[in-house]
Chimera marker file (.cmm) of the C-alpha trace (Angstrom):
<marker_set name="trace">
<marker id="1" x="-6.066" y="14.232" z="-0.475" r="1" g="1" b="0" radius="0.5"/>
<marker id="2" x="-5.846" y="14.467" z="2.973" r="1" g="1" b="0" radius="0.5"/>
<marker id="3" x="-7.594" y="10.611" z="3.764" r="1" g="1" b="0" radius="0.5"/>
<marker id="4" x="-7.491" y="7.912" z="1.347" r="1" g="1" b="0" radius="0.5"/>
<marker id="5" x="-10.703" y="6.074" z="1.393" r="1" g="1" b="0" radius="0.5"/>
<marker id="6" x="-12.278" y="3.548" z="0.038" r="1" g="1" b="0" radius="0.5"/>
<marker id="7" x="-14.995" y="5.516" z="-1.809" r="1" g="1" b="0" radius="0.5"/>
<marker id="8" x="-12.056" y="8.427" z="-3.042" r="1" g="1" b="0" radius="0.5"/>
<marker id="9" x="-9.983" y="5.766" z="-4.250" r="1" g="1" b="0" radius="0.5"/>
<marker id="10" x="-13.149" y="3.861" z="-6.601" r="1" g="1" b="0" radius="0.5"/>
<marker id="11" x="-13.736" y="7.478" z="-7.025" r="1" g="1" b="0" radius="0.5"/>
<marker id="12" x="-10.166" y="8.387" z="-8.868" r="1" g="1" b="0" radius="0.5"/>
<marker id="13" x="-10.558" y="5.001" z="-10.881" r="1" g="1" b="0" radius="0.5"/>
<marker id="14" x="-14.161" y="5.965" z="-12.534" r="1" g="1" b="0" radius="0.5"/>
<marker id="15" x="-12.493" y="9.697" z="-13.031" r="1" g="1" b="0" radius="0.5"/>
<marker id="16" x="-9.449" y="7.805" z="-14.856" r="1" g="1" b="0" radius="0.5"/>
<marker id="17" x="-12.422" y="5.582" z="-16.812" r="1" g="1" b="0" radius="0.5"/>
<marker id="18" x="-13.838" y="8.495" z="-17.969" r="1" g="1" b="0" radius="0.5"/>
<marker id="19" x="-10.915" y="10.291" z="-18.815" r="1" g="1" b="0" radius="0.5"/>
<marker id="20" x="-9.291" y="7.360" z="-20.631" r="1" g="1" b="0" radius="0.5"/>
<marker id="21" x="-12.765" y="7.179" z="-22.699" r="1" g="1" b="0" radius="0.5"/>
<marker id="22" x="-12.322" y="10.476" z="-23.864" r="1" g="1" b="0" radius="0.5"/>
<marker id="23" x="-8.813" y="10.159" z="-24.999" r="1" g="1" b="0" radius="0.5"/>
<marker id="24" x="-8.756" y="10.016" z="-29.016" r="1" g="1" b="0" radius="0.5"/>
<marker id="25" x="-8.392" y="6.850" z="-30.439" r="1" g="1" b="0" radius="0.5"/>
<marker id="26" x="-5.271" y="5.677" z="-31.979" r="1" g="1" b="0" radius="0.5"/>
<marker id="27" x="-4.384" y="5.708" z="-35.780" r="1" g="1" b="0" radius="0.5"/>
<marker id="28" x="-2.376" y="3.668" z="-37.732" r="1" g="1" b="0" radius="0.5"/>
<marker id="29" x="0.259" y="6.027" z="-39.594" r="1" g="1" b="0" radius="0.5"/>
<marker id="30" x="1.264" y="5.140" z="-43.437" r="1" g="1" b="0" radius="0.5"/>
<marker id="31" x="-1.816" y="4.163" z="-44.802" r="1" g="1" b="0" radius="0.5"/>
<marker id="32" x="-4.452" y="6.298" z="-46.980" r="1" g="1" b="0" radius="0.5"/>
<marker id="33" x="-7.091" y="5.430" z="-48.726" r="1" g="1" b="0" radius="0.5"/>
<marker id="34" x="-6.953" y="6.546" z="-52.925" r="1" g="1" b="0" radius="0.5"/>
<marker id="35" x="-10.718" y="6.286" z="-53.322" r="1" g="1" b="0" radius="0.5"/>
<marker id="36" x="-12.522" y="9.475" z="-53.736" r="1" g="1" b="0" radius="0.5"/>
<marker id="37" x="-15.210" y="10.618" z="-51.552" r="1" g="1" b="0" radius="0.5"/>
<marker id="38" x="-18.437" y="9.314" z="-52.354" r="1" g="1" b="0" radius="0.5"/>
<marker id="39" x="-20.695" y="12.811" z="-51.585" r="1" g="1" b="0" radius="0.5"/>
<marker id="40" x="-24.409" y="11.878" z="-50.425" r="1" g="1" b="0" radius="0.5"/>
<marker id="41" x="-27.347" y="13.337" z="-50.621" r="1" g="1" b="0" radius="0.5"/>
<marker id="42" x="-29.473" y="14.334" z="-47.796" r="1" g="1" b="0" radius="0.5"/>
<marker id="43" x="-31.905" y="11.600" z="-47.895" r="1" g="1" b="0" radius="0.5"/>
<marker id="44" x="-28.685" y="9.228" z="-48.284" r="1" g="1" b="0" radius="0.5"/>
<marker id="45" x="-27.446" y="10.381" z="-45.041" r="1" g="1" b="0" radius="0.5"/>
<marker id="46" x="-30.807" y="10.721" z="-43.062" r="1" g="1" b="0" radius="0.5"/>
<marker id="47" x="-30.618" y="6.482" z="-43.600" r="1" g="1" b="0" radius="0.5"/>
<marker id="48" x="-26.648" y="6.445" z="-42.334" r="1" g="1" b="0" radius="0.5"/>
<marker id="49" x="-25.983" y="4.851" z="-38.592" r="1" g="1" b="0" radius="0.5"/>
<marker id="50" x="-25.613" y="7.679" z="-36.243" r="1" g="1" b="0" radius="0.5"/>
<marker id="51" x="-22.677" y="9.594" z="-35.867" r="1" g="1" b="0" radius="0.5"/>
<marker id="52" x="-20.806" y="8.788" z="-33.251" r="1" g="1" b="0" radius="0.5"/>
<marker id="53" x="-20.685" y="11.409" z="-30.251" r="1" g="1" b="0" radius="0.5"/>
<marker id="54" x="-17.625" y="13.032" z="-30.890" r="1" g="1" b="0" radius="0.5"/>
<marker id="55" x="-16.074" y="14.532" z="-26.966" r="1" g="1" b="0" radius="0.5"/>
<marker id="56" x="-14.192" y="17.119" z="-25.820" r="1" g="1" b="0" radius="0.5"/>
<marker id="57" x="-10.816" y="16.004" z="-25.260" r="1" g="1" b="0" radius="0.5"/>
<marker id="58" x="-9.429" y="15.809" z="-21.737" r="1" g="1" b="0" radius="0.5"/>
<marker id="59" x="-7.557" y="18.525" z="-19.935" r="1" g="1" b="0" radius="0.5"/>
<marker id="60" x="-3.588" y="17.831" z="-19.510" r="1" g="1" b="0" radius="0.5"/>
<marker id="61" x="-4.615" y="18.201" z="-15.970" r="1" g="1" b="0" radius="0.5"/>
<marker id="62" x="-7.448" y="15.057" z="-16.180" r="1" g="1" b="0" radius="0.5"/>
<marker id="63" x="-4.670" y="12.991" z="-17.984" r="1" g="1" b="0" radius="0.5"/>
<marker id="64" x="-1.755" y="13.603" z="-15.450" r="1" g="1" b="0" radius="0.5"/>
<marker id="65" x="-4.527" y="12.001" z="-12.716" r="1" g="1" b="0" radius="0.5"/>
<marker id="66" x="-5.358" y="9.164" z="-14.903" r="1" g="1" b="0" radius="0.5"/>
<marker id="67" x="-1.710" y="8.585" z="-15.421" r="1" g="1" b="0" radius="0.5"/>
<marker id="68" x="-0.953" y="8.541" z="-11.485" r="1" g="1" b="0" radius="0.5"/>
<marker id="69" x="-3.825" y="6.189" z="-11.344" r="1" g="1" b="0" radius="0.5"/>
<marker id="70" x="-2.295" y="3.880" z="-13.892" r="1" g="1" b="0" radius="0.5"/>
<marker id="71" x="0.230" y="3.619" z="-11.752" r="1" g="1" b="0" radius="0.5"/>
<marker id="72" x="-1.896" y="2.830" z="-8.698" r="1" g="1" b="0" radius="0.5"/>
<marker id="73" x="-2.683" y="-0.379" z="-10.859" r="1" g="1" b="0" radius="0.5"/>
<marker id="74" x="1.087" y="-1.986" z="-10.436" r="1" g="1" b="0" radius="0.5"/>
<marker id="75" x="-0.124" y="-2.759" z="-6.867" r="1" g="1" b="0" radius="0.5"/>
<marker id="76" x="-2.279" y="-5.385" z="-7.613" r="1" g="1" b="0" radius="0.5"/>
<marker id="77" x="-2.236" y="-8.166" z="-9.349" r="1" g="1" b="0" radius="0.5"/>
<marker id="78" x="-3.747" y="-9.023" z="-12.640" r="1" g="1" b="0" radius="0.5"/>
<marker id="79" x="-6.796" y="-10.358" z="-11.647" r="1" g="1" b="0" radius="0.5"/>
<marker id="80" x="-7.223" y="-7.368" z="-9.357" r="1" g="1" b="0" radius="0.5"/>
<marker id="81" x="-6.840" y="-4.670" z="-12.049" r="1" g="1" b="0" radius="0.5"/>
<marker id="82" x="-9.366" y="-6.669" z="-14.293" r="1" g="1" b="0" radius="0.5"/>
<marker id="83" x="-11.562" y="-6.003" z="-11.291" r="1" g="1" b="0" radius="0.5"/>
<marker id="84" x="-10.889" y="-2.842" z="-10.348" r="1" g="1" b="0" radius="0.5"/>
<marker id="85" x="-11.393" y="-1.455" z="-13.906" r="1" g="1" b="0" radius="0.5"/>
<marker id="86" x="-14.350" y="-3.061" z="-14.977" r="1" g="1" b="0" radius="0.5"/>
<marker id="87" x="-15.940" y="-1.256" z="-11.877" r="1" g="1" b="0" radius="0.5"/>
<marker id="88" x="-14.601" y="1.618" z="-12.889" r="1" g="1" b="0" radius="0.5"/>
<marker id="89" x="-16.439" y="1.138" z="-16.203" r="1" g="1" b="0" radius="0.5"/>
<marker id="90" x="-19.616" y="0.771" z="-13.738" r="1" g="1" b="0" radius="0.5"/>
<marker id="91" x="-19.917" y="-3.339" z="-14.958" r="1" g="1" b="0" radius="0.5"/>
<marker id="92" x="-22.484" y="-4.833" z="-12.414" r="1" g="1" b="0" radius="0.5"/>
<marker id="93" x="-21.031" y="-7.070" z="-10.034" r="1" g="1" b="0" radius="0.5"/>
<marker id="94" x="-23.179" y="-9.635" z="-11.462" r="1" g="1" b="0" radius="0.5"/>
<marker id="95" x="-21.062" y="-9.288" z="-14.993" r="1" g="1" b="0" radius="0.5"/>
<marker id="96" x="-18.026" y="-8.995" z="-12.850" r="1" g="1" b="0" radius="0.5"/>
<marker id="97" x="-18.321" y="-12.169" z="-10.812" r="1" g="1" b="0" radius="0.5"/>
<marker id="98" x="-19.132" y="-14.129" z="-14.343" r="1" g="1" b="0" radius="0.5"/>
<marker id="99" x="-15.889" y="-12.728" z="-15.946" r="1" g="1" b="0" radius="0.5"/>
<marker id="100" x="-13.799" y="-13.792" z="-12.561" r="1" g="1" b="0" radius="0.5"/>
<marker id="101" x="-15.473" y="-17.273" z="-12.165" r="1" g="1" b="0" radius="0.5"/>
<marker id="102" x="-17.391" y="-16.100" z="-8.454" r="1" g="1" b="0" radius="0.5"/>
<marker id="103" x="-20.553" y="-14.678" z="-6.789" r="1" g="1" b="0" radius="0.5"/>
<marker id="104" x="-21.591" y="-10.983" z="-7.011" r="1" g="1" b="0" radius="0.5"/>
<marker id="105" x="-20.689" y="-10.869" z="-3.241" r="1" g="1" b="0" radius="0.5"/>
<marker id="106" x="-17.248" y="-12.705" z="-3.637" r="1" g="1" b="0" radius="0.5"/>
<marker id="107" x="-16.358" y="-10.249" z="-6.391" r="1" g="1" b="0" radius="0.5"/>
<marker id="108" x="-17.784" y="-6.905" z="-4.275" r="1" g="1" b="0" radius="0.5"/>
<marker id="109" x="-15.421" y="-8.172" z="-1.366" r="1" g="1" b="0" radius="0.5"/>
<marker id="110" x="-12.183" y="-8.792" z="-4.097" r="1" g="1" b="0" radius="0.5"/>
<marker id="111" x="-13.508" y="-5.439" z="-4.930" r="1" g="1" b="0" radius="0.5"/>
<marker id="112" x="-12.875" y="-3.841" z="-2.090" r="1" g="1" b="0" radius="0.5"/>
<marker id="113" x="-9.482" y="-5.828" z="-0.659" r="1" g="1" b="0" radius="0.5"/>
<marker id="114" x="-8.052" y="-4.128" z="-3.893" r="1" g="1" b="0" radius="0.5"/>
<marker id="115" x="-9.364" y="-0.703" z="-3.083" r="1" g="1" b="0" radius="0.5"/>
<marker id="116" x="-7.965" y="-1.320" z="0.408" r="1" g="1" b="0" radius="0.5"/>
<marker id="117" x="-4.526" y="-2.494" z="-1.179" r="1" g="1" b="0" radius="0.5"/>
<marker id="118" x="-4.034" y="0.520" z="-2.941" r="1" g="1" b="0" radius="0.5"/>
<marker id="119" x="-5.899" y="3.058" z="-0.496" r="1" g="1" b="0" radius="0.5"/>
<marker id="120" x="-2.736" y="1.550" z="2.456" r="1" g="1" b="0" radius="0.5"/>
<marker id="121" x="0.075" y="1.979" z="-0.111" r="1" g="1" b="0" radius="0.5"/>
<marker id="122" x="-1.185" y="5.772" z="-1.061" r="1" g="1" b="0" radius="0.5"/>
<marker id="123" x="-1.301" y="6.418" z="2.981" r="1" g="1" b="0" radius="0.5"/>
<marker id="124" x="1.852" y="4.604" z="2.837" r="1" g="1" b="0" radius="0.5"/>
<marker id="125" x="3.633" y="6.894" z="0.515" r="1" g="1" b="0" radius="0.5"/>
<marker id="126" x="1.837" y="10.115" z="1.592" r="1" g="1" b="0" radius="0.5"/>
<marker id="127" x="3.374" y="9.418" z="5.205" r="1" g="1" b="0" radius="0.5"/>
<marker id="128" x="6.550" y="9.214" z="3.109" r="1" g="1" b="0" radius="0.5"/>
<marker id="129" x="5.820" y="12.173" z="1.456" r="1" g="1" b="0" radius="0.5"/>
<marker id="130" x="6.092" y="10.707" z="-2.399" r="1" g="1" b="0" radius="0.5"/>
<marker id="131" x="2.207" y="11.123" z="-3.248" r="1" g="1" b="0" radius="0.5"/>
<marker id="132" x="0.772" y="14.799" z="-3.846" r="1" g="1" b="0" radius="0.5"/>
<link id1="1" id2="2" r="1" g="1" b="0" radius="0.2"/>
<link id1="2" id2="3" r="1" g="1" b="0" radius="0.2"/>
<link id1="3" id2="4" r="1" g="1" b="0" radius="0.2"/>
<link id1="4" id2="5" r="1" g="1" b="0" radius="0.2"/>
<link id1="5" id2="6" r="1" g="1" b="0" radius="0.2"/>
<link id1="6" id2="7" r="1" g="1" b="0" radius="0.2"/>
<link id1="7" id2="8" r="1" g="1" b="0" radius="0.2"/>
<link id1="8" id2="9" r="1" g="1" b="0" radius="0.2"/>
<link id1="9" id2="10" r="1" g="1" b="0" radius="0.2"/>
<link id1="10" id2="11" r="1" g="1" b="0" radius="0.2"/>
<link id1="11" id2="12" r="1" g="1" b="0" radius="0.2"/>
<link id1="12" id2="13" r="1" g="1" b="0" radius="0.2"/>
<link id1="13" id2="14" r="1" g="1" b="0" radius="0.2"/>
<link id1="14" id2="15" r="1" g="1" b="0" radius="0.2"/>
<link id1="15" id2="16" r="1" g="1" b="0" radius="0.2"/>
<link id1="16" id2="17" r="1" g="1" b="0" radius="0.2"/>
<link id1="17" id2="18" r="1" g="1" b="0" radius="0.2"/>
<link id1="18" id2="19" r="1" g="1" b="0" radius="0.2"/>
<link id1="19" id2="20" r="1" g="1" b="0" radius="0.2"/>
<link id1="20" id2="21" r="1" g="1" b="0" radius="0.2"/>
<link id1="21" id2="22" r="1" g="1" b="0" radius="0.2"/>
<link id1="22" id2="23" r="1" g="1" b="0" radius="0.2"/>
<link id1="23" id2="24" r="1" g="1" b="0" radius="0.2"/>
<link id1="24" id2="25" r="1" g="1" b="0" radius="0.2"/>
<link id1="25" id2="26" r="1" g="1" b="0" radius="0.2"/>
<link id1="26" id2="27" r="1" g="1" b="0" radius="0.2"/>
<link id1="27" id2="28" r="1" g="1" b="0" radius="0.2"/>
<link id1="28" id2="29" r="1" g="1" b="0" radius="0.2"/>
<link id1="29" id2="30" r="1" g="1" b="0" radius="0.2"/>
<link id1="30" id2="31" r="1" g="1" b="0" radius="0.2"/>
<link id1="31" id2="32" r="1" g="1" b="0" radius="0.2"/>
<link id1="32" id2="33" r="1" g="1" b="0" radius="0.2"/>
<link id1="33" id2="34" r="1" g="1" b="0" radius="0.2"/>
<link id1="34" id2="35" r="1" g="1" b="0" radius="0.2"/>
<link id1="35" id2="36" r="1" g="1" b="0" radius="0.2"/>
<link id1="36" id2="37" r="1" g="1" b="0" radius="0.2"/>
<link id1="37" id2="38" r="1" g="1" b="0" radius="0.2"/>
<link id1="38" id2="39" r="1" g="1" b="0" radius="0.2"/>
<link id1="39" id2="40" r="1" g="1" b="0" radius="0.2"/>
<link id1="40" id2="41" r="1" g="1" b="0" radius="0.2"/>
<link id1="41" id2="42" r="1" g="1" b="0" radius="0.2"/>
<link id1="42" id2="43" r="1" g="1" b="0" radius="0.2"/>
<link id1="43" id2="44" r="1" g="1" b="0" radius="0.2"/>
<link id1="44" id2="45" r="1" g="1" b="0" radius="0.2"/>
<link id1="45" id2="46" r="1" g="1" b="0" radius="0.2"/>
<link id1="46" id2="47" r="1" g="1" b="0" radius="0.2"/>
<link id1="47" id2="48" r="1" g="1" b="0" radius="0.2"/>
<link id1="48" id2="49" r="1" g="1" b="0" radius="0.2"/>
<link id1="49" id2="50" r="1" g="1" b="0" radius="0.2"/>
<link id1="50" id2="51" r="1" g="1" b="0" radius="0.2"/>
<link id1="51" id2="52" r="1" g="1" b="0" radius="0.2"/>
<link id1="52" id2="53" r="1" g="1" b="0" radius="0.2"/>
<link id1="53" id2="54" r="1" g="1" b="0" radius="0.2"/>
<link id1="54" id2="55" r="1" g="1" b="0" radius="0.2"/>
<link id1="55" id2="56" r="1" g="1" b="0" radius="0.2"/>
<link id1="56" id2="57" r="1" g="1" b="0" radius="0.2"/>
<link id1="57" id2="58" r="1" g="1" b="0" radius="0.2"/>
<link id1="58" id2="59" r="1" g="1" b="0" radius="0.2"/>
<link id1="59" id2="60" r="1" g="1" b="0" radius="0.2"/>
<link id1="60" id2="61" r="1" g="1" b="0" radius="0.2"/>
<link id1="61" id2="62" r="1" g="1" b="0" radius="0.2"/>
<link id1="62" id2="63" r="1" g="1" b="0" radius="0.2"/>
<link id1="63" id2="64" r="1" g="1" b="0" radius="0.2"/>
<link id1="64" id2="65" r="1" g="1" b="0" radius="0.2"/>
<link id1="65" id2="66" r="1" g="1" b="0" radius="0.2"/>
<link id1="66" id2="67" r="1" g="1" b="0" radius="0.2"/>
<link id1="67" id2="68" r="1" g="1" b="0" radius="0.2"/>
<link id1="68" id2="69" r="1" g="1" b="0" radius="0.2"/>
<link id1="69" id2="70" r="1" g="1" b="0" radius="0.2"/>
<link id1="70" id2="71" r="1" g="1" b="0" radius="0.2"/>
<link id1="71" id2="72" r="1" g="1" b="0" radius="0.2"/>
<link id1="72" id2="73" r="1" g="1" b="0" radius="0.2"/>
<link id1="73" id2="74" r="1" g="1" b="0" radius="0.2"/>
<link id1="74" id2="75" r="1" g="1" b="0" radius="0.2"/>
<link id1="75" id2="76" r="1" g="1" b="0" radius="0.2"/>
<link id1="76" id2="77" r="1" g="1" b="0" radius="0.2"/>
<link id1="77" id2="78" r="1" g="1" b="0" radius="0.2"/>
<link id1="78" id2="79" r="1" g="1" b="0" radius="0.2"/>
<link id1="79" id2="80" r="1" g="1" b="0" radius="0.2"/>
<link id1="80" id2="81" r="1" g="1" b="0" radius="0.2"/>
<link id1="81" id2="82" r="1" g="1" b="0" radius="0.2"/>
<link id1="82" id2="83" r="1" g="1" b="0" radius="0.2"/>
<link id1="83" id2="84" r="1" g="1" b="0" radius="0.2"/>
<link id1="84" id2="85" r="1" g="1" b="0" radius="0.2"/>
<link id1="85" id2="86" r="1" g="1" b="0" radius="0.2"/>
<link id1="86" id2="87" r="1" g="1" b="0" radius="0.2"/>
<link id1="87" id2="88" r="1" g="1" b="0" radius="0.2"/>
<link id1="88" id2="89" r="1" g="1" b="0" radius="0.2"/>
<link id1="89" id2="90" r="1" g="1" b="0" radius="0.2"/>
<link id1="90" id2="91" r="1" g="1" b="0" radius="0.2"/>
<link id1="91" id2="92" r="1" g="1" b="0" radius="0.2"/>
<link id1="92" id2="93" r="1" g="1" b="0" radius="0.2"/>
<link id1="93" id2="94" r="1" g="1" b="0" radius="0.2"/>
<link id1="94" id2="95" r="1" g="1" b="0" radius="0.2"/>
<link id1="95" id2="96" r="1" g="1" b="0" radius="0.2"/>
<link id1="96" id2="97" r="1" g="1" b="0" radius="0.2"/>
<link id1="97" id2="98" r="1" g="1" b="0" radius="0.2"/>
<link id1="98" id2="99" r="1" g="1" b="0" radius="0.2"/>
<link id1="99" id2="100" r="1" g="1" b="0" radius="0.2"/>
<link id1="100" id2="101" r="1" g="1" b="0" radius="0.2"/>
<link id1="101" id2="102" r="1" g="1" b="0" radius="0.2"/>
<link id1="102" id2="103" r="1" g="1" b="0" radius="0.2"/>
<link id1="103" id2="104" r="1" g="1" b="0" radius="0.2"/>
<link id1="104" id2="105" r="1" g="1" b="0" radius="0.2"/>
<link id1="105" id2="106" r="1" g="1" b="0" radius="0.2"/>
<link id1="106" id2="107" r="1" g="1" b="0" radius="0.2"/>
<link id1="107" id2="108" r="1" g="1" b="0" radius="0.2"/>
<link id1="108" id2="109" r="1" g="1" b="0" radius="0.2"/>
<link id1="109" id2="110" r="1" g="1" b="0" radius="0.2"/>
<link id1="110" id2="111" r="1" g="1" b="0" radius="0.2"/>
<link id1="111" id2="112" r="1" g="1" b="0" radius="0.2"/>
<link id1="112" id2="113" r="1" g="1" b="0" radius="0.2"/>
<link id1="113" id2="114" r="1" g="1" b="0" radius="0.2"/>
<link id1="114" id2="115" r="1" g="1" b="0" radius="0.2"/>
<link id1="115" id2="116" r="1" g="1" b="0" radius="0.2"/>
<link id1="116" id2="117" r="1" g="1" b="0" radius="0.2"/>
<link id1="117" id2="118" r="1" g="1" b="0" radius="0.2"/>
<link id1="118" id2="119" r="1" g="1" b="0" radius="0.2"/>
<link id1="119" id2="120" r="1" g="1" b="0" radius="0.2"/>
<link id1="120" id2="121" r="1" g="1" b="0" radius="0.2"/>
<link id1="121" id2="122" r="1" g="1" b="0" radius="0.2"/>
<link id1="122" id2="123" r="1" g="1" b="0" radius="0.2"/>
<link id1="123" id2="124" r="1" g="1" b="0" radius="0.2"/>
<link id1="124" id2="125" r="1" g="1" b="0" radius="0.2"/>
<link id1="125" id2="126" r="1" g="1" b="0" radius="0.2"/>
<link id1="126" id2="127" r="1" g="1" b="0" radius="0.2"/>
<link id1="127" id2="128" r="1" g="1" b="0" radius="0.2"/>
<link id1="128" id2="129" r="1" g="1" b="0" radius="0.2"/>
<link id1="129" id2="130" r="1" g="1" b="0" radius="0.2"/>
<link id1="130" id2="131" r="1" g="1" b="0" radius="0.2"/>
<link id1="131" id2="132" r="1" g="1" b="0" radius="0.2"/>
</marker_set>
């Protein structure tokens, strides 16, 4: 990226939201289940909760940038990241500012200190020459 901005920054966290969203979910190893499967009839199913959306996994590619942007996070402090990534799960700032104990607008500008934060250390370390 040739300028880190703002907007491209907020813009690689929702990308590493999305791709962390689509990751699949963990499993605990060891334990089975020595029940058989109960086999249900069409109207027995048609009554079921929905299925849930099952997504295409992410590329390698997708998961190296959500990785780097992990990384990103170890600039700011905890608060910050709690910030940063519920925004990058689109929470409204009004949500936001409850969770952090502030106003909408007090959050927005936390907000975008952090994206500022990491946005200088990513020009920092491009002018170095350690960021791709």
């Amino acid at each position: 990226m040739a300028e880190w901005t703002l907007e491209g920054v907020a813009a690689r966290f929702a990308d590493a939201s999305r791709t962390a969203r689509r990751l699949p979910g963990g499993r605990a190893q060891g334990y089975f289940n020595v029940w058989p499967t109960i086999v249900r009839s069409p109207w027995e199913r048609l009554s079921q909760e929905e299925v849930p959306l099952r997504r295409e996994p992410p590329s390698p590619e997708d998961v190296d940038q959500m990785l780097e942007v992990m990384r990103w996070v170890q600039w700011l402090e905890v608060e910050q990241r709690h910030l940063v990534w519920m925004r990058a799960e689109h929470y409204e700032w009004d949500q936001i500012g409850r969770r952090i104990g502030c106003c909408r607008q007090t959050a927005w500008r936390r907000w975008r200190l952090a994206m500022e934060v990491v946005a200088a250390n990513l020009r920092c370390a491009e002018a170095k020459g350690h960021v791709g």
